[in-house]
C-alpha positions, 0 to 999 in steps of 0.5 A: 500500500503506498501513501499515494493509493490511501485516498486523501488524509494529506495532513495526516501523511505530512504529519508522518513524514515530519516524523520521520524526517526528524528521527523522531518516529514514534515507536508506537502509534495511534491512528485515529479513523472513522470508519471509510477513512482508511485508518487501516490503508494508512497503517500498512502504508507506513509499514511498508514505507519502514519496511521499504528498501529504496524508499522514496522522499514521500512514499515507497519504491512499490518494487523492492522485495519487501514492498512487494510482501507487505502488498501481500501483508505476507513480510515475515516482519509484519505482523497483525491483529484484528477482531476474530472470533473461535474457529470452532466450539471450544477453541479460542479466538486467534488472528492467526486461524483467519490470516489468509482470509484477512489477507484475501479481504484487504486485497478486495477491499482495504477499507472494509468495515470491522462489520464486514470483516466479521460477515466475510469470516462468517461471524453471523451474531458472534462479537469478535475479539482480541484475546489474552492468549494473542497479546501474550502471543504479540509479546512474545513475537515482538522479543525475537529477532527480525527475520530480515534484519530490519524493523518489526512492525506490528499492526492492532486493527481495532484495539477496541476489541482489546478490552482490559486484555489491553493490560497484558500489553502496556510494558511493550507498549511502553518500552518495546525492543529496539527496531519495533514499531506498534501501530494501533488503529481506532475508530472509538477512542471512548473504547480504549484502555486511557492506559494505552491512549497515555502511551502512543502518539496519535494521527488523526485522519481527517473526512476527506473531500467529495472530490476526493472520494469520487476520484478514488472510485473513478480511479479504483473502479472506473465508473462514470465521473459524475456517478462517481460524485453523486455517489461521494454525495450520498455518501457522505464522503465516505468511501467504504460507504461509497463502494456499498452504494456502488455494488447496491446500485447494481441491484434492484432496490429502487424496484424492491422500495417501490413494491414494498410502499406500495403494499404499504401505503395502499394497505395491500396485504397480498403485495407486502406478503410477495415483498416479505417473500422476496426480502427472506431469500436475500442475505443478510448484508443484501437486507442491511443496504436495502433498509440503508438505501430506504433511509437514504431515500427517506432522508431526501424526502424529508429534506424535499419536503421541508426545504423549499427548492431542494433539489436532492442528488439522485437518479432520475427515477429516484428523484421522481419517487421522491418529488412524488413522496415530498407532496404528501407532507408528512410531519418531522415526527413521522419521518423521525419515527420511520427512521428510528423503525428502520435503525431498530430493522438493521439492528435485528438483521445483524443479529440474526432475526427471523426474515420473515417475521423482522420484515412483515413487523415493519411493514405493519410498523410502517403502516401505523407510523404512516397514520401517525398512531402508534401499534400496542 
C-alpha cells in the first residue's frame, strides 16, 4: 500500500513524514479513523514505507522485495491483529486461524468495515475479539529477532476489541525492543484502555473531500465521473460507504422500495406478503443496504419536503419517487419515527432475526407510523 493509493488524509501523511524526517518516529502509534477513512490503508502504508528498501522522499519504491510482501501483508516482519472470533466450539479466538482470509479481504477491499470483516469470516451474531492468549502471543513475537534484519512492525486493527486484555500489553507498549514499531488503529477512542491512549502518539485522519472520494472510485473502479460524485454525495464522503452504494446500485432496490410502499401505503396485504417473500431469500448484508438505501431515500424526502427548492442528488427515477413522496407532507415526527423503525430493522438483521417475521413487523410498523398512531 503506498501513501499515494490511501485516498486523501494529506495532513495526516505530512504529519508522518515530519516524523520521520526528524528521527523522531514514534515507536508506537495511534491512528485515529472513522470508519471509510482508511485508518487501516494508512497503517500498512507506513509499514511498508519502514519496511521499504529504496524508499522514496514521500512514499515507497512499490518494487523492492519487501514492498512487494507487505502488498501481500505476507513480510515475515509484519505482523497483525484484528477482531476474530473461535474457529470452532471450544477453541479460542486467534488472528492467526483467519490470516489468509484477512489477507484475501484487504486485497478486495482495504477499507472494509470491522462489520464486514466479521460477515466475510462468517461471524453471523458472534462479537469478535482480541484475546489474552494473542497479546501474550504479540509479546512474545515482538522479543525475537527480525527475520530480515530490519524493523518489526506490528499492526492492532481495532484495539477496541482489546478490552482490559489491553493490560497484558502496556510494558511493550511502553518500552518495546529496539527496531519495533506498534501501530494501533481506532475508530472509538471512548473504547480504549486511557492506559494505552497515555502511551502512543496519535494521527488523526481527517473526512476527506467529495472530490476526493469520487476520484478514488473513478480511479479504483472506473465508473462514470459524475456517478462517481453523486455517489461521494450520498455518501457522505465516505468511501467504504461509497463502494456499498456502488455494488447496491447494481441491484434492484429502487424496484424492491417501490413494491414494498406500495403494499404499504395502499394497505395491500397480498403485495407486502410477495415483498416479505422476496426480502427472506436475500442475505443478510443484501437486507442491511436495502433498509440503508430506504433511509437514504427517506432522508431526501424529508429534506424535499421541508426545504423549499431542494433539489436532492439522485437518479432520475429516484428523484421522481421522491418529488412524488415530498407532496404528501408528512410531519418531522413521522419521518423521525420511520427512521428510528428502520435503525431498530438493521439492528435485528445483524443479529440474526427471523426474515420473515423482522420484515412483515415493519411493514405493519410502517403502516401505523404512516397514520401517525402508534401499534400496542
Amino acid at each position: 500500500m503506498k501513501f499515494k493509493d490511501v485516498i486523501g488524509q494529506q495532513a495526516a501523511k505530512d504529519g508522518f513524514f515530519r516524523f520521520y524526517n526528524s528521527d523522531k518516529v514514534p515507536h508506537a502509534l495511534l491512528v485515529n479513523a472513522q470508519e471509510g477513512l482508511g485508518g487501516l490503508p494508512f497503517a500498512i502504508a507506513i509499514a511498508q514505507f519502514i519496511l521499504c528498501e529504496h524508499k522514496q522522499s514521500s512514499d515507497v519504491c512499490g518494487t523492492c522485495p519487501s514492498c512487494l510482501k507487505v502488498n501481500k501483508l505476507a513480510h515475515p516482519d509484519l505482523h497483525l491483529s484484528f477482531p476474530s472470533i473461535a474457529p470452532k466450539p471450544g477453541a479460542k479466538a486467534s488472528s492467526a486461524h483467519y490470516m489468509q482470509d484477512f489477507r484475501n479481504a484487504i486485497q478486495e477491499n482495504p477499507y472494509i468495515s470491522t462489520y464486514d470483516w466479521l460477515q466475510y469470516i462468517n461471524a453471523e451474531n458472534k462479537q469478535g475479539n482480541i484475546t489474552a492468549e494473542e497479546c501474550r502471543s504479540i509479546v512474545d513475537e515482538l522479543q525475537l529477532k527480525s527475520f530480515e534484519g530490519g524493523y518489526k512492525i506490528q499492526i492492532i486493527w481495532r484495539p477496541e476489541y482489546l478490552g482490559k486484555e489491553g493490560n497484558i500489553l502496556l510494558k511493550l507498549i511502553e518500552e518495546p525492543p529496539s527496531k519495533t514499531m506498534i501501530i494501533l488503529v481506532a475508530e472509538q477512542l471512548s473504547s480504549i484502555l486511557n492506559t494505552i491512549l497515555s502511551r502512543t502518539q496519535m494521527i488523526n485522519l481527517l473526512p476527506n473531500t467529495m472530490q476526493e472520494v469520487a476520484n478514488a472510485l473513478v480511479t479504483n473502479h472506473q465508473i462514470d465521473h459524475d456517478k462517481a460524485l453523486q455517489l461521494a454525495l450520498i455518501a457522505q464522503n465516505n468511501y467504504a460507504a461509497a463502494i456499498k452504494l456502488m455494488h447496491a446500485s447494481g441491484s434492484n432496490n429502487f424496484g424492491l422500495l417501490k413494491d414494498w410502499f406500495n403494499g404499504v401505503f395502499a394497505n395491500k396485504g397480498v403485495l407486502i406478503n410477495d415483498w416479505v417473500e422476496q426480502m427472506a431469500k436475500m442475505g443478510r448484508e443484501q437486507q442491511k443496504n436495502f433498509i440503508l438505501y430506504v433511509q437514504q431515500i427517506l432522508g431526501y424526502t424529508m429534506r424535499c419536503t421541508m426545504i423549499v427548492g431542494y433539489q436532492p442528488p439522485l437518479l432520475q427515477e429516484e428523484l421522481v419517487f421522491v418529488q412524488k413522496l415530498s407532496a404528501r407532507n408528512f410531519s418531522l415526527n413521522i419521518f423521525q419515527n420511520l427512521d428510528q423503525l428502520l435503525t431498530t430493522t438493521i439492528y435485528h438483521i445483524e443479529r440474526n432475526a427471523h426474515a420473515k417475521t423482522q420484515f412483515l413487523n415493519t411493514s405493519i410498523k410502517m403502516q401505523y407510523i404512516l397514520q401517525d398512531k402508534h401499534l400496542k
